[in-house]
C-alpha positions in Angstrom: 0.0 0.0 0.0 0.9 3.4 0.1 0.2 6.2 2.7 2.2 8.7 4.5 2.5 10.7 7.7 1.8 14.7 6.5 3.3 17.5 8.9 2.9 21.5 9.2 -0.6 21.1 7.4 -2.4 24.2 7.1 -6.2 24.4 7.0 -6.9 26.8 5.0 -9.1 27.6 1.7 -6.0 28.1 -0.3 -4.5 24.7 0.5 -7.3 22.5 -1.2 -4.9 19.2 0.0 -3.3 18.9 3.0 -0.1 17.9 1.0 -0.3 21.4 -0.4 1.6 23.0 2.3 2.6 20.3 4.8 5.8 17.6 4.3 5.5 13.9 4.1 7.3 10.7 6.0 6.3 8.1 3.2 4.7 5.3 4.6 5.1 2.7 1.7 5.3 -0.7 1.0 8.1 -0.6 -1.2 8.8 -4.1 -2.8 4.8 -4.4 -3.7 3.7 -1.0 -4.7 4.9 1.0 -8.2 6.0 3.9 -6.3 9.0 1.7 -4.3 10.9 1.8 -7.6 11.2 5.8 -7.8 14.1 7.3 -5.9 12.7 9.8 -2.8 9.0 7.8 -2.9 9.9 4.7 -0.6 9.1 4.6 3.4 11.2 6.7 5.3 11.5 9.1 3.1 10.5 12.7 3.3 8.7 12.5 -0.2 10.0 13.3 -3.1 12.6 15.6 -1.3 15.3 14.0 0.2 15.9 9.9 0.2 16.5 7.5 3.0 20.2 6.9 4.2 19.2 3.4 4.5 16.4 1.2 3.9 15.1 -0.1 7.5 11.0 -0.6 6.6 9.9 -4.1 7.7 7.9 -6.3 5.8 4.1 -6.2 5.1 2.4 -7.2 8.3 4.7 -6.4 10.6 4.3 -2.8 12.7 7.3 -0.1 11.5 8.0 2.9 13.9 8.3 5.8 12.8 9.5 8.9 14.3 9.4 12.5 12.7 11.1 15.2 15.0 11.2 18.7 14.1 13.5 20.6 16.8 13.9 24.5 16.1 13.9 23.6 11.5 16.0 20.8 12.2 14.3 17.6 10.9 15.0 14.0 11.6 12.9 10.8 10.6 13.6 7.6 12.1 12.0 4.5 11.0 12.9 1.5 13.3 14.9 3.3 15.4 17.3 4.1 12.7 18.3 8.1 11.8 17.0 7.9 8.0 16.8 11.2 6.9 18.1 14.5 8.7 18.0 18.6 7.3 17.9 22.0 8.1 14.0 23.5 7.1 13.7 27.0 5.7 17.0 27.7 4.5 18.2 28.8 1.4 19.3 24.7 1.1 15.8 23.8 2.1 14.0 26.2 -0.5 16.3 24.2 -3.1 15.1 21.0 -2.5 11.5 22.5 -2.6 12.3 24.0 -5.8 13.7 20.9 -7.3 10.5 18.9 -6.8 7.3 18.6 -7.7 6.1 21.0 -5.1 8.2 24.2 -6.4 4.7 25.4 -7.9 2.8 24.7 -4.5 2.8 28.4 -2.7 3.7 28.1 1.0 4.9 24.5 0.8 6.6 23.6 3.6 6.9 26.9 4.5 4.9 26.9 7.9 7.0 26.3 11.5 3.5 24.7 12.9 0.3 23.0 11.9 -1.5 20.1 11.7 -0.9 16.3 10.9 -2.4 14.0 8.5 -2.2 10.8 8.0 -2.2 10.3 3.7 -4.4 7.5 2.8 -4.5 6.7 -1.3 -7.4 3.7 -1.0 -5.0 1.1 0.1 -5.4 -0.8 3.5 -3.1 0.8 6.4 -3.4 1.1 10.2 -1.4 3.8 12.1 -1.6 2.9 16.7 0.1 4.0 19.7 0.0 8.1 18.3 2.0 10.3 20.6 2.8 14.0 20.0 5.2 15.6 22.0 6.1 19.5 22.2 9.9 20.0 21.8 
């Protein structure tokens, strides 16, 4: 399946989807769906941004952990307690990456330092438990 964990989402009329202006941890199973074969769209990574260090996603049916932390800009994902990606948000770096995606013609992606999270479903079967939020 493929889903995925969606951070600094904005409600507001001029984000029609919550990926419109938040980031996204891709939840993914990556040896069974079509998107596991393109660099930057497999679980763990911050989608279509910035790849995985390593691939650490377990198997379908088994639970994966995942961990997003966002301390001051600085952004870490862990998935099964391994460090998988790690950046700097709103820097001149930052706005690069943005612009070299599929985002650049999104206005205000990943541009906000709070909002909301969703959690991405695209029709397939996935099951998120044990939801904590902690302020940094």
């Amino acid at each position: 399946g493929n889903s995925g964990i969606i951070f600094g989402v904005q409600e507001d009329a001029a984000f029609e989807h919550t990926f419109n202006s938040g980031c996204e941890m891709q939840v993914l199973d990556n040896d069974g769906h079509s998107d596991g074969k393109i660099t930057k769209h497999r679980a763990g990574d911050l989608y279509d941004l910035i790849k995985c260090t390593k691939e650490t996603v377990k198997p379908v049916g088994e639970w994966n952990h995942a961990e997003i932390i966002i301390d001051h800009g600085h952004l870490t994902l862990i998935l099964n307690d391994e460090k998988v990606v790690e950046t700097q948000m709103w820097t001149p770096e930052w706005n690069a990456l943005v612009a070299g995606s599929k985002f650049k013609k999104m206005p205000g992606f990943a541009t906000f330092k709070s909002g909301h999270i969703a959690l991405q479903d695209h029709g397939n079967q996935v099951w998120y438990r044990n939801i904590k939020i902690k302020e940094l």
